[in-house]
N, C-alpha and C positions, 0 to 999 in steps of 0.2 A: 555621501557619508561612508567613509571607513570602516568594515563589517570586523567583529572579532572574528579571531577562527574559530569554525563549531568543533568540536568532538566529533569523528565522522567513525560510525560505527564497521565495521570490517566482519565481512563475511569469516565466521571459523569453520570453512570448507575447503580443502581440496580442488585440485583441476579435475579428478574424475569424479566426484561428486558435483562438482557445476556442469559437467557437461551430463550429467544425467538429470539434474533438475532442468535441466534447458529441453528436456523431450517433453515438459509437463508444458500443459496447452500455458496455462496463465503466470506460470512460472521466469519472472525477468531473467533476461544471460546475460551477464556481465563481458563483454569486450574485450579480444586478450590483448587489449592495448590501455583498458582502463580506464578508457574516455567516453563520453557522453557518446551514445546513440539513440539517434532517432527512430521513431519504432515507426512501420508503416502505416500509412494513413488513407482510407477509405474514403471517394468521392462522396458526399454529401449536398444535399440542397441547405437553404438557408433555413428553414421549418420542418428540419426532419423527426421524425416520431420514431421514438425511442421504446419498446417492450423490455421491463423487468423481472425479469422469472426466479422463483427458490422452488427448488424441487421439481420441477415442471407445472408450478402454481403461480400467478400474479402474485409477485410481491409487494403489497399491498403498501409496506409501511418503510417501503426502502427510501432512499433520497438519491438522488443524480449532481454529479459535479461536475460542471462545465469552469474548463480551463483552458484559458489562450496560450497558445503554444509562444506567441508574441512579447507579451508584456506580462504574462504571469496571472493577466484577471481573472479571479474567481467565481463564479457564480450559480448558486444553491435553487435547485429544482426539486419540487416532490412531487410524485407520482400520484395519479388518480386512481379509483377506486379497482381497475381495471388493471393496473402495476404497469401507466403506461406515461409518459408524460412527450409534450411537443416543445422544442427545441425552440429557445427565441429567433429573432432575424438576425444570423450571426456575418459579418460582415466577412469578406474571403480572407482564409485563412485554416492555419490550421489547430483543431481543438481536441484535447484529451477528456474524453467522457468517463465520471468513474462510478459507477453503483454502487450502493452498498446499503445494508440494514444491519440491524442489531443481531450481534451471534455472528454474523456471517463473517465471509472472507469480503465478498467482494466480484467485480468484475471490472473491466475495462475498453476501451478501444479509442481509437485516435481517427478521427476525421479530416479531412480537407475539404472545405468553401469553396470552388473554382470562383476565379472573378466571372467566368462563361455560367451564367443561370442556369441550373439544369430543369428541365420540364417536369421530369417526376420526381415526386416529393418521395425521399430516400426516407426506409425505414429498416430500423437496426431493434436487436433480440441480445439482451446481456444475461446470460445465466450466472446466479450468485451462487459461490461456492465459500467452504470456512477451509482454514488457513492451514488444518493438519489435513484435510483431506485432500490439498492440492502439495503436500510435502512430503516426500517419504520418509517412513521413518528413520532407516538409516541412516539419513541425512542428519538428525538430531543426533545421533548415534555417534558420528564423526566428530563433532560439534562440541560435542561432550567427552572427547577423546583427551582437550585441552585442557589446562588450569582456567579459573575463571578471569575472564578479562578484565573484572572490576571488582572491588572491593568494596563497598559501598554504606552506607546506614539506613536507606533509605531509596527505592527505587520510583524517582522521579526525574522531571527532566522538559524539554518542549523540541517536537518536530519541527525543521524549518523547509519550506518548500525552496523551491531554485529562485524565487525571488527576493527569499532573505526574512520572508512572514511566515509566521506560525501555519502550518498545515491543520488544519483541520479535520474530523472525521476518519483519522490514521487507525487501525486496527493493533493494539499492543495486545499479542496473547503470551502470557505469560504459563510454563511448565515446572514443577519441581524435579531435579533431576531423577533422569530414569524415567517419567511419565511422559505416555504415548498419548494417552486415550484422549478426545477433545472433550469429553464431559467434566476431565479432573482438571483442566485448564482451569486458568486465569484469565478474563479479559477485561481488555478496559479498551475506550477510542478518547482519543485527543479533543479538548476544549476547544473553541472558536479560538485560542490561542495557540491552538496545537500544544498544550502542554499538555502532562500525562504524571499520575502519581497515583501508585496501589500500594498499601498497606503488608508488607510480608512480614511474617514470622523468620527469624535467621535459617538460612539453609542457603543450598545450591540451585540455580535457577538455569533457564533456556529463556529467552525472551526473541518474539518470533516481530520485527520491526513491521508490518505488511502493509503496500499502498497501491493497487494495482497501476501499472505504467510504470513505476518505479521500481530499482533493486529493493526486493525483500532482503533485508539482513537479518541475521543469525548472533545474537551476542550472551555468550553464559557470563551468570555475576555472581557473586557471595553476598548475602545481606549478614554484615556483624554489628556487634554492638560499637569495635572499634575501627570499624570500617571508614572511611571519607564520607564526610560530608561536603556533596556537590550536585548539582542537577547535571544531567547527561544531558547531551546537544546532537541531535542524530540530522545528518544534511540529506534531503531526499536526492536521490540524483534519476535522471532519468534515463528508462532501461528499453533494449528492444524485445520485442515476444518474436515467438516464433512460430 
């Protein structure tokens, strides 16, 4: 089946402003060629044990997303009492792991299955981090240099992952211009559909896209009264860390 084309959301930064967000641990670099990279990927056993931490505390109430780098399969782990959860028998191959709980940013990291079995059961530590704490400000600052990129009446819309399905679980935090601080955000996560809709009052906005392994994009909008009426279609694409 023939995909429409999404709306793909475009970074409002700068070349020295990406290559200063590319020194932040969890922060995607985009390629000065544009194209898909693959981010590297960590030997793995087939039952590896996974640690979830917020603040250097077990994250009790986080969730885990296992994604096949292959065919795009999804699949939804929650964590034990302990902020810890064990990995099903994933067949060799390579898999993007993604953390996350309510409020946060998030964490990541990318595996590989050897077909060769390894003997010790691999265990991995994701620290969850929120979305202004891993961005600098200035970066919004630039960002906000621009007219807004959309006109809109209403800010809604659905993430699509590279398989062409709703992304789920996507972090949208939303800022009024000018606001730094992460207490006066906005946020919302994506529906098992990956859609996404919050309710603004008219004004100027920063809307911060964040999916760990993927490019974070950066899109300011205007919410009017005579604004478009349309949902925004944001394509995740995948990014390398550094």
């Amino acid at each position: 089946m023939k995909m429409l084309p999404c709306w793909h959301v475009r970074t409002c930064l700068g070349t020295a402003a990406l290559t200063a967000a590319s020194l932040l641990w969890a922060m995607p670099s985009r390629a000065s060629s544009d194209t898909l990279v693959d981010p590297p990927c960590q030997a793995s056993s087939q039952r590896a044990r996974i640690e979830i931490v917020l603040e250097e505390k077990p994250a009790t109430n986080a969730q885990l997303v296992v994604t096949a780098h292959e065919n795009g399969f999804i699949q939804k782990l929650s964590v034990d009492k302990s902020g810890r959860v064990v990995l099903p028998r994933l067949a060799p191959g390579k898999y993007y792991l993604t953390a996350s709980a309510p409020g946060t940013y998030g964490a990541s990291i990318c595996v590989e299955v050897p077909k060769k079995k390894l003997k010790q059961v691999s265990s991995f530590s994701l620290a969850l981090q929120t979305p202004l704490n891993m961005l600098v400000p200035w970066l919004l600052t630039e960002a906000e240099k621009e007219a807004p990129r959309e006109n809109i009446r209403e800010f809604k819309g659905v993430v699509l992952d590279q398989s062409g399905g709703g992304a789920s679980g996507m972090i949208v935090q939303i800022l009024p211009r000018g606001v730094r601080e992460d207490a006066r955000s906005i946020k919302t996560i994506t529906d098992p559909n990956g859609q996404f809709a919050v309710h603004l009052a008219d004004g100027i906005y920063t809307a911060l896209f964040v999916f760990p392994g993927f490019h974070s994009e950066i899109v300011t909008f205007e919410i009017t009264q005579t604004g478009t009426a349309k949902d925004l279609r944001v394509l995740l694409r995948i990014a390398a860390t550094t």
